[in-house]
C-alpha positions, 0 to 999 in steps of 0.5 A: 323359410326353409324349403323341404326341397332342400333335404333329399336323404337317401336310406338303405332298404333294409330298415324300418321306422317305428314312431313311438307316440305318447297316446291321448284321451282325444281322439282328435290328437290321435288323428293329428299323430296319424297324419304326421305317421302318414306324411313321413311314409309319404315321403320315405315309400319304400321303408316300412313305417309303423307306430304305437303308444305308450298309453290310452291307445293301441297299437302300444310300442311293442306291438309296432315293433312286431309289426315292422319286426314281421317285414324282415327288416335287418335294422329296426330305428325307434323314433320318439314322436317328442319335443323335447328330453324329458321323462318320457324320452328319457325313461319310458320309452327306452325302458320298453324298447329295451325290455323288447330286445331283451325278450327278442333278441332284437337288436334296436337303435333309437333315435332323439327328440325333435328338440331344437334346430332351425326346422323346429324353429321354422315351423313354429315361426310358420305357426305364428305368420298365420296368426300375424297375417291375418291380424295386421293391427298392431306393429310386431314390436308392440307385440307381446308373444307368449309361448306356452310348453307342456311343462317337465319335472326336467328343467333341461327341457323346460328351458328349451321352450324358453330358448324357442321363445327367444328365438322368435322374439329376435327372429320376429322382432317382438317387443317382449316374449315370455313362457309359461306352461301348462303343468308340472312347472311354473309359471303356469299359463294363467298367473304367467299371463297375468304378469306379463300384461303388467308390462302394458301390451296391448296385443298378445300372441299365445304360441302353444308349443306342442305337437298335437291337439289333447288336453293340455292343448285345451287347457292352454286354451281356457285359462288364455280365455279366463284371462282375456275375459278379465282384460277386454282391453287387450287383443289376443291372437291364439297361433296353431300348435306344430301338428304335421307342417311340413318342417316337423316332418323334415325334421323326423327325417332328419332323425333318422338319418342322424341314426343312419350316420351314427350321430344320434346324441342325446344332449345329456350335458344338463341333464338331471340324471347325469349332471350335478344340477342347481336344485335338483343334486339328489336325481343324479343315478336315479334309476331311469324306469318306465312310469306306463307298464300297468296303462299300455293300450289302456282307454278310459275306465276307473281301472285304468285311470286308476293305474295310470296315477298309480304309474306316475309316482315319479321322483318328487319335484322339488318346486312342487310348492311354488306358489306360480305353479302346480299348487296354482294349477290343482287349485284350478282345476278344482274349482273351474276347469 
C-alpha cells in the first residue's frame, strides 16, 4: 500500500483550488463530496479551497470560482472532482469555466480527472481488503470480482474500469473478474451478473467503482440483490465505493500539482471527439458543449427535471440497442425499480 507519507508537494500561496462536483439528488452523496473538500483543505491549510456543482446543488461552479476569485489569488486551479474523461470532464465543466473567464477576464487552469494511477488503484484494493478480511471463506482465486462503472457514451472511459478491473484481478490473484455498469453502456449490472456466474463461482465481490454514495450507487445495489436472491447458492460480498480514502485525496493532490509543473495532459489519444475511433467515426469535431446550463443549482422540482432531460440531448449512442444494455436498463426500471 502506498502511504500518504510519502507525497509532501510544496505550493505557492498565491493559488486557489476550486473542486468542481457533479451534484446529487442524495443528500448523503453531497455529505461524502464535503468530506473529501474538507480532507483536501486539511491537507493544503494555507491555499484557499472552494467548491460548487453542476447541477441539483448550490453552490454551481461559477459561484466557487467568485469565491476563491474575492480571496485574491493570482491563479485560479479548476479540478473535476471525476473518475474518469467522459462527457462531463470533457464538455460540461470546461464549457462553464470557459464561459466565466470569458465574462471575467479570468484567467483559469484546469486540471485532469483522478483517472488511473497506483493511488487510484490502491484505494480500490483498499476497498476490497475490507471486504475479504472480514470474509475469509473462500480462497482469492476462487473468487469472482465484479467492478461495477458509472457507465459512458465514451468508450475511452469505459474501458478504463475494465483496465481497473484487470489490475485487481492480477494485483490480488482473483480467479476471474468482469465489469459491468450501471447505464448509458452495457452490460448492465444485472445481465452482466448473470453471465458471469455461468462461469461456476461460488463467491462474488461486487466492487462499485465511484466516488461517492447516490443513485446509481443504489442501483448497483439492487440489481446485485435482485440477482442474489435468484442464486441462494452463491456468497456475495459488496465492497465500499472510494468516498474520501486517504489515496483519493492523495491523488487531488497529485492533480494539482500536475497543474503547477505544467503537465497537466488530458489523454486524448482514444478520444472520441479527436481520434477516428472503431464505431463511434461520425463524433469526431462534435462541438463540445455544456448539457447543465438550464439545471445549474437546481433541486427537485417538475421544472427542473424537466429541464435537466431537456440538457441531456447528447449525441446519439450508437449501441443504444443493445440488447445487454440501455434498453435492459429502462426495462427495468419500468417494472421494479
Amino acid at each position: 500500500m502506498i502511504s500518504t507519507t510519502s507525497i509532501n508537494y510544496k505550493y505557492p500561496s498565491n493559488i486557489g483550488i476550486v473542486l468542481c462536483g457533479h451534484g446529487s439528488r442524495d443528500p448523503q452523496a453531497v455529505e461524502e463530496f464535503m468530506n473529501v473538500v474538507n480532507k483536501i483543505k486539511s491537507r493544503i491549510p494555507n491555499i484557499p479551497v472552494a467548491f460548487g456543482f453542476l447541477e441539483f446543488n448550490r453552490p454551481i461552479i461559477s459561484e466557487a470560482l467568485d469565491q476563491i476569485r474575492d480571496t485574491g489569488v493570482e491563479r485560479i486551479i479548476a479540478l473535476p472532482a471525476m473518475l474518469f474523461a467522459a462527457g462531463h470532464t470533457k464538455n460540461d465543466i470546461p464549457a462553464v469555466l470557459k464561459k466565466y473567464s470569458d465574462k471575467n477576464r479570468t484567467p483559469i487552469q484546469y486540471g485532469r480527472e483522478l483517472g488511473l494511477n497506483s493511488l487510484m488503484i490502491g484505494a480500490a484494493g483498499a476497498r476490497l481488503k475490507e471486504i475479504i478480511e472480514t470474509n475469509p471463506i473462500f480462497p482469492i482465486s476462487e473468487t469472482l470480482l465484479v467492478v461495477a462503472g458509472r457507465g459512458s457514451s465514451d468508450p475511452d472511459a469505459n474501458s478504463n474500469v475494465c483496465k481497473i478491473t484487470r489490475l485487481l484481478v492480477e494485483g490480488f490473484g482473483f480467479g476471474w473478474g468482469e465489469t459491468v455498469f450501471s447505464g448509458v453502456t452495457f452490460p448492465l449490472v444485472d445481465p452482466g451478473l448473470r453471465h458471469a456466474l455461468k462461469l461456476g463461482f461460488k463467491r462474488v465481490i461486487l466492487l462499485p467503482y465511484f466516488l461517492f454514495s447516490g443513485v446509481l450507487v443504489n442501483r448497483v445495489r439492487d440489481h446485485a440483490i435482485r440477482v442474489a436472491k435468484d442464486n441462494p447458492d452463491v456468497q456475495f460480498l459488496n465492497a465500499s465505493y472510494l468516498s474520501d480514502q486517504d489515496l483519493v485525496i492523495d491523488t487531488f493532490l497529485e492533480r494539482i500539482q500536475e497543474v503547477l509543473n505544467g503537465e497537466s495532459f488530458m489523454n486524448c489519444a482514444l478520444c472520441k471527439y479527436r481520434s477516428n475511433l472503431l464505431g463511434f467515426e461520425s463524433e469526431v469535431g462534435y462541438e463540445q458543449i455544456s448539457h447543465h446550463d438550464h439545471v445549474e443549482g437546481c433541486i427537485d422540482t417538475p421544472q427542473s427535471n424537466k429541464n435537466h432531460e431537456h440538457s441531456h440531448e447528447h449525441f446519439p449512442y450508437p449501441h443504444s440497442e443493445h440488447p445487454l444494455g440501455p434498453v435492459t436498463l429502462r426495462s427495468l426500471n419500468k417494472g421494479q425499480i
